[in-house]
C-alpha positions as CSV (number, residue, x, y, z in Angstrom):
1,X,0.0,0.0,0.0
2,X,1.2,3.4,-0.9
3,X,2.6,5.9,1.8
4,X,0.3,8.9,1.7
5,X,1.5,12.4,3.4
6,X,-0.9,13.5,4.9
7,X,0.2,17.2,4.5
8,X,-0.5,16.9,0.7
9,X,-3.8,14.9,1.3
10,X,-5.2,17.6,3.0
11,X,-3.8,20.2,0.0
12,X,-6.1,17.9,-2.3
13,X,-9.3,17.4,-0.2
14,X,-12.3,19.3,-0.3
15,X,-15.3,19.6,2.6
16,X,-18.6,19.1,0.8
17,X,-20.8,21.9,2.4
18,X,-24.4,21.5,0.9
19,X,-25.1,20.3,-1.5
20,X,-28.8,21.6,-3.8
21,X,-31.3,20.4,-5.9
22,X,-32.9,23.1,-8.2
23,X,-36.0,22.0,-10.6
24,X,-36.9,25.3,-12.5
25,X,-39.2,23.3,-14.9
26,X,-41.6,20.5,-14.6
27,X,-39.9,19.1,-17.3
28,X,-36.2,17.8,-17.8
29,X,-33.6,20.1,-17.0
30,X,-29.8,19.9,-17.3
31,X,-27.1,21.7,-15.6
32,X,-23.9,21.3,-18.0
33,X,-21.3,24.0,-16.3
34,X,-20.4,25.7,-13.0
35,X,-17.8,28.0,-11.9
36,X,-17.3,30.5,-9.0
37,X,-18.7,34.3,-10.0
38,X,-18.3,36.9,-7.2
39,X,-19.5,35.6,-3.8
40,X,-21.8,32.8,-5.6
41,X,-21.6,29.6,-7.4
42,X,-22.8,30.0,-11.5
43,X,-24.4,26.7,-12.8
44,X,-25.1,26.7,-16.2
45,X,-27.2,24.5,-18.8
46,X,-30.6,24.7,-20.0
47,X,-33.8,24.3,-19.0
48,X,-37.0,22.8,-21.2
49,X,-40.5,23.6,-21.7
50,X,-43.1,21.3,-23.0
51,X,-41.8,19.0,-25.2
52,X,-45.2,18.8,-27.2
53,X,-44.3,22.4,-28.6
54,X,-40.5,23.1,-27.4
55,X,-37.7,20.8,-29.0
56,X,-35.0,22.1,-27.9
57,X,-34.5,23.8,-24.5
58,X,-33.6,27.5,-23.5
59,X,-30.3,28.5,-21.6
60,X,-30.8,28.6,-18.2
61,X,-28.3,30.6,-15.2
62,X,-28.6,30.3,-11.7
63,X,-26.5,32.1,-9.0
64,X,-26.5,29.9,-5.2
65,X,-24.9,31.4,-2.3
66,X,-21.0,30.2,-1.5
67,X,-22.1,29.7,2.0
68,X,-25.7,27.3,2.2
69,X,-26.2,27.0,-1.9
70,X,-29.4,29.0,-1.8
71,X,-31.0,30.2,-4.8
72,X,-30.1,34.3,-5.4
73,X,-31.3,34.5,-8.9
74,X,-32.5,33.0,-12.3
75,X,-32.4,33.5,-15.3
76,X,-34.0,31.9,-18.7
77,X,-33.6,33.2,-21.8
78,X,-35.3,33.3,-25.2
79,X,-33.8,31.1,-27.6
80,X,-33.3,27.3,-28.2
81,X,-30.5,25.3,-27.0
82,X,-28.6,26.6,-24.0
83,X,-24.9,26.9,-22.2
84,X,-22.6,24.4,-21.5
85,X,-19.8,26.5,-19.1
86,X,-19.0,29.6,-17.6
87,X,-16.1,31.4,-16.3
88,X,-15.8,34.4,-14.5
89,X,-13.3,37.7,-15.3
90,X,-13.2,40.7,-14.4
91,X,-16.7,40.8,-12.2
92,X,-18.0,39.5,-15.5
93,X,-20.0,36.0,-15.9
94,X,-19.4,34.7,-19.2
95,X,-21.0,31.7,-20.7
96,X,-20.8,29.5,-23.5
97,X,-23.3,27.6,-25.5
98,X,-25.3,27.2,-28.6
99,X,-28.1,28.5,-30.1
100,X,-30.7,27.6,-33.0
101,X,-32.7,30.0,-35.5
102,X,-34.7,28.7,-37.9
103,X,-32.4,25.2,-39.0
104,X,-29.1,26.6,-38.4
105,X,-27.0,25.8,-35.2
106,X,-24.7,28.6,-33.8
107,X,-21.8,28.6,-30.7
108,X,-22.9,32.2,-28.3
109,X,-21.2,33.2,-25.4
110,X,-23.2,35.5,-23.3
111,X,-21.9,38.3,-20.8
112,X,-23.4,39.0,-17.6
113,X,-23.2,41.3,-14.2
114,X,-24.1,40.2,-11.0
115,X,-27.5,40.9,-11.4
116,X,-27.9,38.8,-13.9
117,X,-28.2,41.5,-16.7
118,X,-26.8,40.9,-20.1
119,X,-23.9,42.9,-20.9
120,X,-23.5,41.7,-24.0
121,X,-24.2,38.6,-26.4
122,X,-21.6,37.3,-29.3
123,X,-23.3,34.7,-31.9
């Protein structure tokens, strides 16, 4: 069996805190990205609507709280498809993803401040 220092063990261990289930939609929703943005926790994905009328689903943000994983803000945008990941620079959340209009299929990254509000959208 391996020696193991214990000094670098701890380096590489992490305490799981909370953990947090979010459900925005009563129909399937997928969380695809997460990174640390200001004093919360960014997950990223998308989020679907009925699938009798929606076929793709619509990117989906939510901000939880570093210290208990609550909830501080949604957001749900307009178009099909959604984000995949996120980093944060600069005070800046910006994400990643696709997007569909009409048949054709295009990468977007999104910028947004801590409130949520789009700062600015590359397709």
């Amino acid at each position: 069996m391996p020696h193991i220092d214990r000094q670098t063990q701890s380096q590489v261990e992490a305490k799981i805190r909370w953990t947090r289930y979010i459900d925005p939609t009563t129909y399937r929703d997928k969380a695809y990205g997460a990174c640390v943005f200001d004093k919360y926790i960014a997950v990223v994905g998308e989020v679907e609507g009925d699938p009798k009328y929606i076929a793709e689903g619509k990117p989906y943000v939510v901000l939880l709280r570093k210290s208990d994983g609550g909830v501080v803000r949604e957001w749900i945008g307009n178009e099909r498809e959604g984000f995949t990941n996120c980093i944060s620079i600069g005070g800046k959340l910006y994400t990643v993803g696709a997007t569909r209009v009409g048949d054709k299929r295009y990468g977007v990254i999104y910028v947004f401040d801590v409130n949520l509000n789009i700062l600015a959208k590359v397709r």
